[in-house]
C-alpha positions as CSV (number, residue, x, y, z in Angstrom):
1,X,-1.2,-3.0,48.5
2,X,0.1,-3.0,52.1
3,X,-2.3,-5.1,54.7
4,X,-2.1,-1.7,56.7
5,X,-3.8,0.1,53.6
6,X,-6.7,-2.5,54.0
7,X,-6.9,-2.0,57.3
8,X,-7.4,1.7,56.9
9,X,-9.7,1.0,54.4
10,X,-11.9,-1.1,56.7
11,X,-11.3,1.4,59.4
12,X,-12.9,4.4,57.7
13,X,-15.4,2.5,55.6
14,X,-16.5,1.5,59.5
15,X,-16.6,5.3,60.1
16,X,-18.5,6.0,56.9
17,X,-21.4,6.7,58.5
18,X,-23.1,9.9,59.8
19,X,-24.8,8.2,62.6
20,X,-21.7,6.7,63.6
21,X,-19.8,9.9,63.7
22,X,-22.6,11.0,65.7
23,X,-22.2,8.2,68.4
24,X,-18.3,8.7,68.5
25,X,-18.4,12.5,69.0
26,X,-20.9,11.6,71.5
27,X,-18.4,8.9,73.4
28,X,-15.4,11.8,73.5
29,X,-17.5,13.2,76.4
30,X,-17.7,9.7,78.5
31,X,-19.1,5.9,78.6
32,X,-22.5,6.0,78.0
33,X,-24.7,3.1,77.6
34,X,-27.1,2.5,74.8
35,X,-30.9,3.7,76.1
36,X,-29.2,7.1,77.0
37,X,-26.9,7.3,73.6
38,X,-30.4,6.5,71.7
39,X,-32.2,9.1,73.3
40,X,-29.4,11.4,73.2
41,X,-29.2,11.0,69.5
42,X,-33.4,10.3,69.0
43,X,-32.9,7.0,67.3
44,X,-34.2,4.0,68.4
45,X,-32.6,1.6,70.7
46,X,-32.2,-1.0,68.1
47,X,-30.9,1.2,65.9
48,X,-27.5,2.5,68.2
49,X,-27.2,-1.0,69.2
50,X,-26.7,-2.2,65.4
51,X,-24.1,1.4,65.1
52,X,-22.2,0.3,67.9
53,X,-22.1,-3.4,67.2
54,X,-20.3,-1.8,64.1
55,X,-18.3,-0.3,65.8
56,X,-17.2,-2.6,68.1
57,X,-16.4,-5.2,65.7
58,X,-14.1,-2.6,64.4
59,X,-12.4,-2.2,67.2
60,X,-13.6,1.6,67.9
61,X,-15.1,0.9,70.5
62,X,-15.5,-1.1,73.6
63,X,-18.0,-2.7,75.7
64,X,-17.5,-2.2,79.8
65,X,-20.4,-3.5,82.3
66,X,-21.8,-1.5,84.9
67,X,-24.1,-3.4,87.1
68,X,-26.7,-5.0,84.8
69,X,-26.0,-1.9,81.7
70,X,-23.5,-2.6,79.7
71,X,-21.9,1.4,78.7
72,X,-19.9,1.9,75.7
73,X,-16.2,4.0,75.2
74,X,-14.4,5.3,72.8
75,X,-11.2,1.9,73.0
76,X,-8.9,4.9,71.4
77,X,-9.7,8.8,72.2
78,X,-7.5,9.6,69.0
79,X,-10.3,8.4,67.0
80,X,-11.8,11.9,67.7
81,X,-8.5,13.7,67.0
82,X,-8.6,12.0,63.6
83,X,-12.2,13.1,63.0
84,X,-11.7,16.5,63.8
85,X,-8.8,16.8,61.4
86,X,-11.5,15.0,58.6
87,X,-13.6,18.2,59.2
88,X,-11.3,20.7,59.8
89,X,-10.1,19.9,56.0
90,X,-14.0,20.1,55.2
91,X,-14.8,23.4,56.7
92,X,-11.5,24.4,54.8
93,X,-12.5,23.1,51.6
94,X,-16.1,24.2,51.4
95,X,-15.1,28.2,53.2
96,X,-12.9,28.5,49.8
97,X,-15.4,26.8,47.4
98,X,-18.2,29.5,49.2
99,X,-15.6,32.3,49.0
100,X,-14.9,31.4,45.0
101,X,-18.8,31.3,45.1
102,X,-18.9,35.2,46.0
103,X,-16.4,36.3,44.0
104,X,-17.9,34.7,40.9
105,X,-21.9,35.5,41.6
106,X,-23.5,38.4,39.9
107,X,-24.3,41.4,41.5
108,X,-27.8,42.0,41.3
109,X,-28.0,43.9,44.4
110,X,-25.1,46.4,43.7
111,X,-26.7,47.4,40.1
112,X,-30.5,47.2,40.3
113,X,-32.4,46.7,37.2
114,X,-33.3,50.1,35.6
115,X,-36.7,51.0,35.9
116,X,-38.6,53.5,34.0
117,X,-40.1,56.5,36.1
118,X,-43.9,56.4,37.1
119,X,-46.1,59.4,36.5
């Protein structure tokens, strides 16, 4: 196995992580520091702090001070390029698994049961 393969490994296991998604798609829009991204995202403080430590150690993102706050940044925008491509091939793959879904559910509401008349 190439070292680049266990880099890429590393890299997505890093990105494994709904809440982390949440933070980078979050970061595509501008440095934010970590009080604003937890209310933002209505986690705790604590709680983006570990996210992005993550993600920082990673490499994903960086750490810039601003006065006494220290804001966080995406350290490559591409990151959301990849991540869009992720879920394009998601929306891709569940619109046909919903699509075979249709074609292969009964149809109740075209042929309702037969009822016998009332009198």
């Amino acid at each position: 196995m190439d070292d680049i393969d266990d880099l890429q490994a590393e890299f997505l296991r890093t990105l494994a992580h709904p809440r982390r998604l949440q933070i980078l798609h979050r970061l595509a829009d501008g440095p934010t520091g970590v009080a604003c991204l937890a209310a933002e995202l209505g986690i705790s403080q604590p709680n983006a702090s570990q996210h992005l430590a993550v993600l920082r150690s990673a490499g994903v993102v960086e750490a810039e001070r601003d006065g006494r706050e220290v804001r966080y940044r995406l350290a490559d925008p591409e990151v959301i390029i990849a991540c869009g491509i992720v879920r394009g091939v998601l929306e891709r793959r569940f619109g046909r698994l919903a699509g075979l879904a249709a074609v292969t559910a009964p149809v109740a509401s075209v042929n309702p049961p037969l009822t016998s008349p009332t009198r």
